[in-house]
N, CA, C and O atoms as CSV, one atom per row, in Angstrom:
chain,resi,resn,atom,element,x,y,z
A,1,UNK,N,N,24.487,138.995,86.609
A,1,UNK,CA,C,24.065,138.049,85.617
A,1,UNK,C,C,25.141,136.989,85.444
A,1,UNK,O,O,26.291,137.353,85.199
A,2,UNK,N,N,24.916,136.033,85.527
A,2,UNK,CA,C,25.498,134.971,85.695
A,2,UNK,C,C,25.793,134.568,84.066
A,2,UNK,O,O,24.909,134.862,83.262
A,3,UNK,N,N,27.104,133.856,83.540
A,3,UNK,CA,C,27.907,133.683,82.030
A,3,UNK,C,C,27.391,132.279,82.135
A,3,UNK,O,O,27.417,131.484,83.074
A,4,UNK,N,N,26.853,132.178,80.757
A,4,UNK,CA,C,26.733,130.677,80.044
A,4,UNK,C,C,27.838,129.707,79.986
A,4,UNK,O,O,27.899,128.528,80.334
A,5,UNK,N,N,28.695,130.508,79.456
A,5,UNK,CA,C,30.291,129.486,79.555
A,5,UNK,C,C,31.106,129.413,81.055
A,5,UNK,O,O,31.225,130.181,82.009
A,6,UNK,N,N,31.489,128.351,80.788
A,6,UNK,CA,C,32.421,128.361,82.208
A,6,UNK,C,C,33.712,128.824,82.118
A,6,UNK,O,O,34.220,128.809,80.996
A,7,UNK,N,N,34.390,129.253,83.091
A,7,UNK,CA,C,35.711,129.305,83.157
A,7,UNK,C,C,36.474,127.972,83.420
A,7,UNK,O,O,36.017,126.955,83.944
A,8,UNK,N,N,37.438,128.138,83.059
A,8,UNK,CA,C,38.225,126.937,82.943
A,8,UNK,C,C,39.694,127.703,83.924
A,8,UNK,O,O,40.259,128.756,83.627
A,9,UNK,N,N,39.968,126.946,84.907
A,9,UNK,CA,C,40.694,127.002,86.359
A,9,UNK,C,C,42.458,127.348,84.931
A,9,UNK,O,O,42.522,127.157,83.717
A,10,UNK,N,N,43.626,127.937,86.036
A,10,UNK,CA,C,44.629,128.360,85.025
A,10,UNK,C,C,45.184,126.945,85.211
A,10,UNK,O,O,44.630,126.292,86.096
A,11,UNK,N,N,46.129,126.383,84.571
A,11,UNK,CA,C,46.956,125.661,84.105
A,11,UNK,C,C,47.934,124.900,85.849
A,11,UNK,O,O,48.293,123.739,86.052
A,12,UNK,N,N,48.028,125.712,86.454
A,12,UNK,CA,C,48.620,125.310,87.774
A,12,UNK,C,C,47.283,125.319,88.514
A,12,UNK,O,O,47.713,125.037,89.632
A,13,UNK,N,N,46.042,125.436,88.666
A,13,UNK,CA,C,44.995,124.745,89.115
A,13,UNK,C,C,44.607,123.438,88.529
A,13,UNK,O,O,44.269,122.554,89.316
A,14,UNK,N,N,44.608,123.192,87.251
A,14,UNK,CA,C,44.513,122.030,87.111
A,14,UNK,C,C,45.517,121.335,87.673
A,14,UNK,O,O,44.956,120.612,88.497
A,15,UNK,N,N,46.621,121.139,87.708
A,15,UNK,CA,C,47.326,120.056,88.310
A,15,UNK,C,C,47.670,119.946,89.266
A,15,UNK,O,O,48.435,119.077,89.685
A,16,UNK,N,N,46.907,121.290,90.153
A,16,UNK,CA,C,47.304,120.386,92.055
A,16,UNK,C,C,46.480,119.416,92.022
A,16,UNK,O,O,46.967,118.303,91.827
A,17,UNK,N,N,45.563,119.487,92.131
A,17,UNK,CA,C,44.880,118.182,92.138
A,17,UNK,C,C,45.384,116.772,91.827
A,17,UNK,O,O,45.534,115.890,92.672
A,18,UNK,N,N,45.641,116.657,90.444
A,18,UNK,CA,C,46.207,115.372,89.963
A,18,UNK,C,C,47.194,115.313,90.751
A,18,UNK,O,O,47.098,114.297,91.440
A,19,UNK,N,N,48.481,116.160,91.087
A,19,UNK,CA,C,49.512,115.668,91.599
A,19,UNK,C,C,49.290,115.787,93.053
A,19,UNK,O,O,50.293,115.241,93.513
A,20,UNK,N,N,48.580,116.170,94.032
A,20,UNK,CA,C,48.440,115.832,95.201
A,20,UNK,C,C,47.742,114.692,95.425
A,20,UNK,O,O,48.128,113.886,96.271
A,21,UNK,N,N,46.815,114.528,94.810
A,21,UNK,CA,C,46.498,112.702,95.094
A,21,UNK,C,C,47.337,111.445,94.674
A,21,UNK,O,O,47.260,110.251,94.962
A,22,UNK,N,N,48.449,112.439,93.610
A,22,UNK,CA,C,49.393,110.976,93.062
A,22,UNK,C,C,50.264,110.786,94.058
A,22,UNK,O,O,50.616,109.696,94.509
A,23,UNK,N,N,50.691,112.090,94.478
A,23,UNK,CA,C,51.565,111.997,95.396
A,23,UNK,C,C,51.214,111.282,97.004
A,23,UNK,O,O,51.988,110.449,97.475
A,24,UNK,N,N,49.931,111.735,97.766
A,24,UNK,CA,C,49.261,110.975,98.282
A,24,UNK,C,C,49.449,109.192,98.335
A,24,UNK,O,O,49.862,108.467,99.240
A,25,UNK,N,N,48.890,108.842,96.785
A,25,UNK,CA,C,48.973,107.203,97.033
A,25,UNK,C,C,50.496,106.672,96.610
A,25,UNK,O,O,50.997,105.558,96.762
A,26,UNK,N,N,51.036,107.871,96.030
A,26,UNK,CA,C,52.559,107.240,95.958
A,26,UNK,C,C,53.278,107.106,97.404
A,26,UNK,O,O,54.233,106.337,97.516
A,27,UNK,N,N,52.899,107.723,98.307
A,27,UNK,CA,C,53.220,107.729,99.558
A,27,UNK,C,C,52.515,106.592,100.329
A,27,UNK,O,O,53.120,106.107,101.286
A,28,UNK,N,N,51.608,106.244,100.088
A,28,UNK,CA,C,51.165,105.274,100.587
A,28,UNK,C,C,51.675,104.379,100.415
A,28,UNK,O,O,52.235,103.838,101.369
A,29,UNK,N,N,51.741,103.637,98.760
A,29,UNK,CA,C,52.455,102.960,98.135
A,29,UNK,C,C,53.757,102.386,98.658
A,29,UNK,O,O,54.012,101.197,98.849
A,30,UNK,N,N,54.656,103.603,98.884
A,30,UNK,CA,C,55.812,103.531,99.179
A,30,UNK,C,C,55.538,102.956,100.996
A,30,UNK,O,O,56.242,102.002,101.329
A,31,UNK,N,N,54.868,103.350,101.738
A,31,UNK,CA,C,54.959,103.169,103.031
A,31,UNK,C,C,54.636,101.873,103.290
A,31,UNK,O,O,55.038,101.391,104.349
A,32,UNK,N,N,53.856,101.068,102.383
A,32,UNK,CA,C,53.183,99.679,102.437
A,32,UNK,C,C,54.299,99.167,102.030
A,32,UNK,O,O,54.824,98.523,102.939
A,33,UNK,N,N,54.985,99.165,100.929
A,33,UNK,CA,C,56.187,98.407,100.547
A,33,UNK,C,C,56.928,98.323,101.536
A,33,UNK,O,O,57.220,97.171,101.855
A,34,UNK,N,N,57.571,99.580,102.478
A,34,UNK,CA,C,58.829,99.713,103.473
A,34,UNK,C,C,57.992,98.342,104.399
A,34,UNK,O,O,58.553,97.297,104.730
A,35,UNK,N,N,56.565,98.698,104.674
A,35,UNK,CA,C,56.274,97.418,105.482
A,35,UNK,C,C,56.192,96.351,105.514
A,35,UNK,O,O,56.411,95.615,106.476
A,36,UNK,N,N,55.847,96.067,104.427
A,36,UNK,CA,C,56.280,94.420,103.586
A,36,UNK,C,C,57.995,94.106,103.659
A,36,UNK,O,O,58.425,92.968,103.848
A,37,UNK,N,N,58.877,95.299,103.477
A,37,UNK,CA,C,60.133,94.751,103.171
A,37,UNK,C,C,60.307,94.568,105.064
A,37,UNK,O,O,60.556,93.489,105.601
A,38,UNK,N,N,60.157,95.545,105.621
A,38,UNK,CA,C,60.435,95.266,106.938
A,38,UNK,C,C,60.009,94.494,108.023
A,38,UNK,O,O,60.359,94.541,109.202
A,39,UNK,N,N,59.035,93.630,107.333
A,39,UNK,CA,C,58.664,92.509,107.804
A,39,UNK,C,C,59.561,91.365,107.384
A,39,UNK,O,O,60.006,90.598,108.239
A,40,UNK,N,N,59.833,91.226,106.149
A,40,UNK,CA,C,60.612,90.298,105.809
A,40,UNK,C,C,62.192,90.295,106.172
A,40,UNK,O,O,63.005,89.385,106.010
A,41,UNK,N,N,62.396,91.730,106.769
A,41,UNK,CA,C,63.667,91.477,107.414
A,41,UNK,C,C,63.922,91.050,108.952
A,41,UNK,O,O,64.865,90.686,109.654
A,42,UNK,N,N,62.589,91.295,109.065
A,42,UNK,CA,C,62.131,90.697,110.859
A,42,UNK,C,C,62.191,89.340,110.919
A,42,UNK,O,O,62.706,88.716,111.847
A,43,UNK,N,N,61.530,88.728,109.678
A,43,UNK,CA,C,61.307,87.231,109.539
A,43,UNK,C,C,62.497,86.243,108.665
A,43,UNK,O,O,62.527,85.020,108.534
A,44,UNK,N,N,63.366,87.224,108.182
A,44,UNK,CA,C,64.694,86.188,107.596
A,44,UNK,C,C,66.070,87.077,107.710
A,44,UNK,O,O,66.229,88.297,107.763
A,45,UNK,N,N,66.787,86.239,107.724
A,45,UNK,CA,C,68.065,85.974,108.203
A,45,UNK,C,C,68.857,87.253,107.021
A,45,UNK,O,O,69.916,86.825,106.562
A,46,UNK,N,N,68.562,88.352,106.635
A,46,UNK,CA,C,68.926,89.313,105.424
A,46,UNK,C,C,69.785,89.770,105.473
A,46,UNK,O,O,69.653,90.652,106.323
A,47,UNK,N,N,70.839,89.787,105.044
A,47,UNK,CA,C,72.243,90.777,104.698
A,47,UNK,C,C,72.116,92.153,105.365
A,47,UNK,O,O,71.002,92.247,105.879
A,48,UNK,N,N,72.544,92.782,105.466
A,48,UNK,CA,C,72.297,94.404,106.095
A,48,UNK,C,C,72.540,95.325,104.591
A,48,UNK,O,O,72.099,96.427,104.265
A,49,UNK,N,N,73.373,94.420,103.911
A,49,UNK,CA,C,73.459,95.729,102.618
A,49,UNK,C,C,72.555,95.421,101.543
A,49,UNK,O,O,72.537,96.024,100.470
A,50,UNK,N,N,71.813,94.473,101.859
A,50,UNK,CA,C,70.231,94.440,101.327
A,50,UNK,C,C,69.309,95.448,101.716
A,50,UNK,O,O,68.557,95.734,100.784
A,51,UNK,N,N,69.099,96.082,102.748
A,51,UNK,CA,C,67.968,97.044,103.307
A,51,UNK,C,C,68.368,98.560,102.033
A,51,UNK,O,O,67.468,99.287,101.612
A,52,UNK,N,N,69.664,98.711,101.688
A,52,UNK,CA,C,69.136,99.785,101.162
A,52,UNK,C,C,68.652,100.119,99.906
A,52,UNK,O,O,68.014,101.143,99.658
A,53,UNK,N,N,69.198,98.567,98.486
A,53,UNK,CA,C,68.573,98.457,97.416
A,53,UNK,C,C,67.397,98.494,97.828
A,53,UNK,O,O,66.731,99.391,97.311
A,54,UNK,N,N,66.576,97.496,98.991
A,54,UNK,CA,C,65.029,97.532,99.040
A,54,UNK,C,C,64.352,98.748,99.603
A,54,UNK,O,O,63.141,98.792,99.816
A,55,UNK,N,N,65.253,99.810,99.852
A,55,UNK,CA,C,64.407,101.380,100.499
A,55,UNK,C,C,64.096,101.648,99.039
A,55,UNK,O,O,63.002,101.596,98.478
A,56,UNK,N,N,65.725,102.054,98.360
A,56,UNK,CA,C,65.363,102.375,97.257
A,56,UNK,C,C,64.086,102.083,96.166
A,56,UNK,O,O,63.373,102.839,95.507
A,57,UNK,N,N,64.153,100.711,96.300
A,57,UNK,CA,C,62.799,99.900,95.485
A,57,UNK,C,C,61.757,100.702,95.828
A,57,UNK,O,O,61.333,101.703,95.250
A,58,UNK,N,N,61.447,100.261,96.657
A,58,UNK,CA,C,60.020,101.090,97.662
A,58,UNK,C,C,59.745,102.327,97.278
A,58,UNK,O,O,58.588,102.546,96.919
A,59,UNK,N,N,60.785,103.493,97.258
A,59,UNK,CA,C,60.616,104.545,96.955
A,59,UNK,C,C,60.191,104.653,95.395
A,59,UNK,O,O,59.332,105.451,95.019
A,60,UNK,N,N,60.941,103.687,94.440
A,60,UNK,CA,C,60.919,103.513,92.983
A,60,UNK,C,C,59.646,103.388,92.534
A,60,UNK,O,O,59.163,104.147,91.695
A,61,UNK,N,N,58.876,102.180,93.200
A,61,UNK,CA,C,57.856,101.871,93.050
A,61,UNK,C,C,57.140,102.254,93.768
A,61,UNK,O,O,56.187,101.483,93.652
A,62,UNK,N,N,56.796,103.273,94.813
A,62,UNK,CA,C,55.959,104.153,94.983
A,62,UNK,C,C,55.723,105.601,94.176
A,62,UNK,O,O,54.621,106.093,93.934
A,63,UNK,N,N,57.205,106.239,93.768
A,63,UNK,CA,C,56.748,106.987,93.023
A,63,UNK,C,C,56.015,105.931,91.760
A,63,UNK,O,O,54.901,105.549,92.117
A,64,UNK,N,N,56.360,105.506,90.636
A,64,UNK,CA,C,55.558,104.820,89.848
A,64,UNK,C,C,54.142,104.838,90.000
A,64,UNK,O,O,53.324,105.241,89.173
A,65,UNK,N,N,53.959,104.442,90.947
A,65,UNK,CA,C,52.378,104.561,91.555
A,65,UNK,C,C,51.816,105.810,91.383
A,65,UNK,O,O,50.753,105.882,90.766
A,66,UNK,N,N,52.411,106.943,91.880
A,66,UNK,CA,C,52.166,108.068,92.440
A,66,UNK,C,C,52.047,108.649,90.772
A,66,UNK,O,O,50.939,109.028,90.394
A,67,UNK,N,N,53.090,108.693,89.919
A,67,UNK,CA,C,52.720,109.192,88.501
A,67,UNK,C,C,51.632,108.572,87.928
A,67,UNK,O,O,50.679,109.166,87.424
A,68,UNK,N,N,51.779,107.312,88.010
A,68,UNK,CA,C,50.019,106.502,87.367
A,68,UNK,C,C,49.031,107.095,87.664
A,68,UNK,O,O,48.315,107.580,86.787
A,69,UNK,N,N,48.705,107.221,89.157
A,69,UNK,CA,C,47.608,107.707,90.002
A,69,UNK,C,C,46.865,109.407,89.172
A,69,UNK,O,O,45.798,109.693,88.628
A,70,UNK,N,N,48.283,110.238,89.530
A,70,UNK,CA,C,48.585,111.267,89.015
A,70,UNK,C,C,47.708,111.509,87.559
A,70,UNK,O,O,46.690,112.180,87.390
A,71,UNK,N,N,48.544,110.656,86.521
A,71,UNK,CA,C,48.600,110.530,85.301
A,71,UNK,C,C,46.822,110.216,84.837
A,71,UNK,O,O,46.073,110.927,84.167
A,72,UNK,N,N,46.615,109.148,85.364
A,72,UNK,CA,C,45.098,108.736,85.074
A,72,UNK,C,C,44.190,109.432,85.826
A,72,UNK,O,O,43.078,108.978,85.554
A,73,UNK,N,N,44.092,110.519,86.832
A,73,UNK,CA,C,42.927,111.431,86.792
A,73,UNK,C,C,43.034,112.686,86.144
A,73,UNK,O,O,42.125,113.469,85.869
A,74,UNK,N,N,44.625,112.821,85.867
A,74,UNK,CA,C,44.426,114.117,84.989
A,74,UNK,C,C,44.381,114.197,83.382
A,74,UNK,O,O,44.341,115.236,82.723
A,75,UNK,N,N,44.403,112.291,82.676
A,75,UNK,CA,C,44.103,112.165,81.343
A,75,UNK,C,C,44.900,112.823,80.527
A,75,UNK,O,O,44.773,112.386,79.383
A,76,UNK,N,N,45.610,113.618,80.599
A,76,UNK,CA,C,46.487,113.992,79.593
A,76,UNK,C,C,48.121,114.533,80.457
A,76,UNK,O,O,48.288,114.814,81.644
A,77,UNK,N,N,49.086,114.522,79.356
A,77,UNK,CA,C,50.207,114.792,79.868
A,77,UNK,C,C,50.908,114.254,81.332
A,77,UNK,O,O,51.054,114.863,82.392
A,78,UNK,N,N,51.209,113.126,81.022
A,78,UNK,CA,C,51.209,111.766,81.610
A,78,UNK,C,C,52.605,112.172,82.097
A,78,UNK,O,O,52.745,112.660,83.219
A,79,UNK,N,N,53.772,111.952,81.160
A,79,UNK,CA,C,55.158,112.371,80.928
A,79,UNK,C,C,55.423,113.728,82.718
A,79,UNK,O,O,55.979,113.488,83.789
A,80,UNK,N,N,54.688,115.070,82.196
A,80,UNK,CA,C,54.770,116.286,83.614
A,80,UNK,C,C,54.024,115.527,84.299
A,80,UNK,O,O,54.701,115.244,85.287
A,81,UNK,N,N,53.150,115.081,84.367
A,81,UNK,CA,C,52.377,114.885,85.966
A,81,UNK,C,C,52.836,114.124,86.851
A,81,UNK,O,O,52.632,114.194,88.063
A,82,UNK,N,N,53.951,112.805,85.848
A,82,UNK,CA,C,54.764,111.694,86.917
A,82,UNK,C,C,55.644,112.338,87.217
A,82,UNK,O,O,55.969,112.459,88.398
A,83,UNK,N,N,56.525,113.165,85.843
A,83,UNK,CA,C,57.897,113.298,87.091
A,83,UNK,C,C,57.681,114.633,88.093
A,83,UNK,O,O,58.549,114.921,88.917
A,84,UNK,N,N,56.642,115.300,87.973
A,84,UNK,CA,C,56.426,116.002,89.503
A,84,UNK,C,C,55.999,115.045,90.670
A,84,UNK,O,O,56.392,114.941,91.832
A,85,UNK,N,N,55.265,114.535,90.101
A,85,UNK,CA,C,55.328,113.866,91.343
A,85,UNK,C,C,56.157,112.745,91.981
A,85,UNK,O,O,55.936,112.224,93.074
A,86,UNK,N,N,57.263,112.424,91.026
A,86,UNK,CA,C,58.181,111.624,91.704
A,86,UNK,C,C,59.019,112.976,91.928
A,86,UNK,O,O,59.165,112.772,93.133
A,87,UNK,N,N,59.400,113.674,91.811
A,87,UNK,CA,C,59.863,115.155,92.223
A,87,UNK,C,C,59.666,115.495,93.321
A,87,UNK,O,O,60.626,115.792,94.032
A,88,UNK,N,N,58.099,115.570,93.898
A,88,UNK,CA,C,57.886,115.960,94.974
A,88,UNK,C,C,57.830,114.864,96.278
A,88,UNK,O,O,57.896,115.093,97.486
A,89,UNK,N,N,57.693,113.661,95.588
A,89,UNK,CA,C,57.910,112.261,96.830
A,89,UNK,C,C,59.452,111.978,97.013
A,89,UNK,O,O,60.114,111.596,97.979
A,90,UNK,N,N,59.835,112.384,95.438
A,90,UNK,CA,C,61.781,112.436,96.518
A,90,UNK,C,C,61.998,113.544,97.085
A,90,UNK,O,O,63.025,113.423,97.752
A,91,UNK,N,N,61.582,114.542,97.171
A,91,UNK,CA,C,61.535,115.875,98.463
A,91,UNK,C,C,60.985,115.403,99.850
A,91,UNK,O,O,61.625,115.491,100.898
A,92,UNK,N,N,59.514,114.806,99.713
A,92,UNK,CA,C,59.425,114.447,101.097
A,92,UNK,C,C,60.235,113.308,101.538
A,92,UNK,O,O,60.511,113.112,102.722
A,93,UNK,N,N,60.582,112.618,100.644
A,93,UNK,CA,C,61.800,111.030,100.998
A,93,UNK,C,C,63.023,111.539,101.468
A,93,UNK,O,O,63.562,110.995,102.432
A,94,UNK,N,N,63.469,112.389,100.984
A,94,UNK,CA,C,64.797,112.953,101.362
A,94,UNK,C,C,64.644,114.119,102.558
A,94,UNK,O,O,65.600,114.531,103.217
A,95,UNK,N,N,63.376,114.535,102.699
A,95,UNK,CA,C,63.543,115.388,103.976
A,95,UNK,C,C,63.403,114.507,105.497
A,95,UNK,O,O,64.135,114.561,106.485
A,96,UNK,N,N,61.938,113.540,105.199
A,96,UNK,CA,C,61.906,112.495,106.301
A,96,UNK,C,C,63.579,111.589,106.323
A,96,UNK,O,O,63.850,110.983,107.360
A,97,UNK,N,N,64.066,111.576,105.764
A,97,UNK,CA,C,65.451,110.765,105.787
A,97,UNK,C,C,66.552,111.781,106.572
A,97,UNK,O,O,67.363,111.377,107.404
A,98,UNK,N,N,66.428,113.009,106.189
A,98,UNK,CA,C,67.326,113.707,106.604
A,98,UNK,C,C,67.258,113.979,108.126
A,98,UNK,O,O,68.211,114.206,108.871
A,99,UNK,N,N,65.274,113.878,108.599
A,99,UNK,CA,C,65.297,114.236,109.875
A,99,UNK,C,C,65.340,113.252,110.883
A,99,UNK,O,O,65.159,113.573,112.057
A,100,UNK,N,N,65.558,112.104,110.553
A,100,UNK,CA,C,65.850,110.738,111.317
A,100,UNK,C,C,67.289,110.653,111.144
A,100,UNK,O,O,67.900,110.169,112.097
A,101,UNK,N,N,68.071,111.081,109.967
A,101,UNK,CA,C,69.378,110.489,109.820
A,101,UNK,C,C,70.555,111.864,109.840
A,101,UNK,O,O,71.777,111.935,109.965
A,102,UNK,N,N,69.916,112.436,109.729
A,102,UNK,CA,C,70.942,114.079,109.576
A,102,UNK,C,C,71.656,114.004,108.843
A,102,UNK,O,O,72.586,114.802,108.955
A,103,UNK,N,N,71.682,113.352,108.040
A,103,UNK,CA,C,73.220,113.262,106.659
A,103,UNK,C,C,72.097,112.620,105.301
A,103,UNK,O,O,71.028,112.014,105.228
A,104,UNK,N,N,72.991,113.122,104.491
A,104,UNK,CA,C,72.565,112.508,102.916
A,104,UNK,C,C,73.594,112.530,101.945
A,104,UNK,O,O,74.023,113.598,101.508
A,105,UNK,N,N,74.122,111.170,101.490
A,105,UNK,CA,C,75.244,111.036,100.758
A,105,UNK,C,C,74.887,111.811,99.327
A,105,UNK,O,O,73.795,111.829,98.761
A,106,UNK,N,N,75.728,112.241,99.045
A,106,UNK,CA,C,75.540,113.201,97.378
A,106,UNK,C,C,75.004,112.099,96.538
A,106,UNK,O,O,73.788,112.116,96.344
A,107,UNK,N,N,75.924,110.843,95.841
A,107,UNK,CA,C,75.578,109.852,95.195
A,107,UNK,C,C,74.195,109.229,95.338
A,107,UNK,O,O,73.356,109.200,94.437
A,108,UNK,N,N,74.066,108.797,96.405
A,108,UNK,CA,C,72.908,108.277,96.816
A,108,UNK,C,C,71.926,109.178,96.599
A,108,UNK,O,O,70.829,108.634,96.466
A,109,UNK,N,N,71.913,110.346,96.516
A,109,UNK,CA,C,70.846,111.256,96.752
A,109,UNK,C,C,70.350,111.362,95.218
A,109,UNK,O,O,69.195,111.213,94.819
A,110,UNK,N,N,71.726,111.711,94.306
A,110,UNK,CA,C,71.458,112.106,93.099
A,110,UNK,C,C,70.643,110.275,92.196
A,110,UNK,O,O,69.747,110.219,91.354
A,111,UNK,N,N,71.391,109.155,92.807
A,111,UNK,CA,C,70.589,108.295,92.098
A,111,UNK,C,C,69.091,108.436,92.576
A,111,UNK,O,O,68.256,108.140,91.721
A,112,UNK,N,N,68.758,108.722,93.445
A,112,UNK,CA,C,67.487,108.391,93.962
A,112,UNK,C,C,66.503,109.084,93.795
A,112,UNK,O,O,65.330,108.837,94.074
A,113,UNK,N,N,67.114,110.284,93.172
A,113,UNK,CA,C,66.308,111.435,92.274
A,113,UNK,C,C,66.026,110.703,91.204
A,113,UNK,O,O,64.863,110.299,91.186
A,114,UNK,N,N,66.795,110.346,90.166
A,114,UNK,CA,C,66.952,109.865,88.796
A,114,UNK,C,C,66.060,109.121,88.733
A,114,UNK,O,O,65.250,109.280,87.820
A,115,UNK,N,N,65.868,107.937,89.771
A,115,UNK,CA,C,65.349,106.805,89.824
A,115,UNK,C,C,63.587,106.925,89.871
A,115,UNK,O,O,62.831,106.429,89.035
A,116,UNK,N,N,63.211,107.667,90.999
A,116,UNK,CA,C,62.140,108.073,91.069
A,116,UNK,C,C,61.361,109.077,90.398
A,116,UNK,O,O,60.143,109.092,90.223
A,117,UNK,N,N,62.358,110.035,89.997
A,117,UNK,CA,C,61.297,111.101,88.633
A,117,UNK,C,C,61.484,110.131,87.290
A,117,UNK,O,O,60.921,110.505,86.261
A,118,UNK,N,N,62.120,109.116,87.271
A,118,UNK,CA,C,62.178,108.428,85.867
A,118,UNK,C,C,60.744,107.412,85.946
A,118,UNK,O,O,59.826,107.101,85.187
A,119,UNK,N,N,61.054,107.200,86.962
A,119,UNK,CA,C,60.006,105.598,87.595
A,119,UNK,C,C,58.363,106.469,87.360
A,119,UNK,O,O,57.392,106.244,86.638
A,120,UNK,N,N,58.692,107.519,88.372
A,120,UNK,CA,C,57.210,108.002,88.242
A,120,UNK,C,C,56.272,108.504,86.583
A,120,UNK,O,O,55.147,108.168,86.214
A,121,UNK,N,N,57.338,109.432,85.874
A,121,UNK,CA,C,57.316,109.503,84.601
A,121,UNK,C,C,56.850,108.304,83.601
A,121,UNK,O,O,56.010,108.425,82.709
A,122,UNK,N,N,57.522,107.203,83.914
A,122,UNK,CA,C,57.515,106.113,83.342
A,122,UNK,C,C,55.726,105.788,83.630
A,122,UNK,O,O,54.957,105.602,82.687
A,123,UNK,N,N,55.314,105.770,84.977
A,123,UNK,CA,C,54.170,105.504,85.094
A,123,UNK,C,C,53.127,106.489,85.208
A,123,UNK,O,O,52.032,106.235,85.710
A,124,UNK,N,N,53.527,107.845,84.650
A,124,UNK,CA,C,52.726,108.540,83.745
A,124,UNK,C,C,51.981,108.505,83.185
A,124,UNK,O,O,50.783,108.767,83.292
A,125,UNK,N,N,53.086,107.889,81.910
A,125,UNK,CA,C,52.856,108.004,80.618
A,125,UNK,C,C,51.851,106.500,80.301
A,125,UNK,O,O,50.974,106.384,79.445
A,126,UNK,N,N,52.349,105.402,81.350
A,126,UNK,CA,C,51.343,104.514,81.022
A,126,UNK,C,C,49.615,104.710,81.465
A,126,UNK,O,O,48.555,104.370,80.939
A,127,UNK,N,N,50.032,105.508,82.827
A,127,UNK,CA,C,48.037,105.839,83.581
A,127,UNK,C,C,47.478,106.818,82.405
A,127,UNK,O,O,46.291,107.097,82.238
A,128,UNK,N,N,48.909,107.425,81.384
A,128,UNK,CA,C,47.740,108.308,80.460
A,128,UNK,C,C,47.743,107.350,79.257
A,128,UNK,O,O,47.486,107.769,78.129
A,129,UNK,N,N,47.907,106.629,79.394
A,129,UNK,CA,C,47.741,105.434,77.960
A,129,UNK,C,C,47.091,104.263,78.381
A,129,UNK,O,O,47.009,103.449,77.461
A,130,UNK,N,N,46.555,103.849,79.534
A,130,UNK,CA,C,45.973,102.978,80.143
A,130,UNK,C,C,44.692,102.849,79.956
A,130,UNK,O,O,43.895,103.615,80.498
A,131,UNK,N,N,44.198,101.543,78.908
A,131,UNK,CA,C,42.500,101.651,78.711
A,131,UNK,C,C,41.489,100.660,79.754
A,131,UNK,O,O,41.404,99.581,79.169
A,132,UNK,N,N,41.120,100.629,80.358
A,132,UNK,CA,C,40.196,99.536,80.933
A,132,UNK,C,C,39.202,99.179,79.852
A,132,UNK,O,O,38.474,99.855,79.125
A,133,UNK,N,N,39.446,97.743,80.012
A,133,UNK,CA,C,38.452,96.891,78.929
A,133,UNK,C,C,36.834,96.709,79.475
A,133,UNK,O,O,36.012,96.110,78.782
């Protein structure tokens, strides 16, 4: 006999979802930016110690993305859903980095954490406060 009420999935089922698709277009996000910036270093004359503020960016503003994304299909708790998923896009950022580059400076590593679970968080809290008119 089949129950009138539904079950409701536990607490870590609800949020793979949200955070695998944030993470998803935060990755995207981030990969479209690296291509935009790396076009523009193809096409102008750029400093070399410019390329790594603009990785950083990219990554910044892809997680951002990736918490929004995150944040606005799962409607509530905006704040956890970004910074996992800028959590988990600086895990895959720092592993793809590690396996092209074999080294990872401590400093660099620890800002780029900060930067991206803050960034993504940040755009959390706005995809869960975000109204379309």
């Amino acid at each position: 006999m089949k129950s009138t009420h539904k079950e409701e999935a536990p607490f870590w089922g609800r949020m793979a979802k949200p955070v695998l698709i944030g993470v998803a277009a935060g990755a995207v996000g981030c990969l479209v930016l690296l291509l935009v910036f790396a076009a523009i270093l193809a096409a102008q004359d750029i400093p070399q110690a410019a390329v790594t503020p603009m990785a950083v960016a990219a990554a910044a503003i892809g997680a951002f993305v990736g918490g929004f994304v995150a944040a606005r299909i799962a409607k509530t708790r905006g704040i956890l859903f970004g910074a996992l998923c800028g959590l988990i896009l600086y895990l895959l950022v720092m592993a793809s980095g590690f396996a092209v580059l074999r080294d990872i400076r401590g400093t660099y590593a620890v800002v780029k954490l900060a930067l991206m679970v803050v960034s993504a968080a940040v755009g959390g809290i706005l995809g869960v406060n975000f109204r379309r008119r």
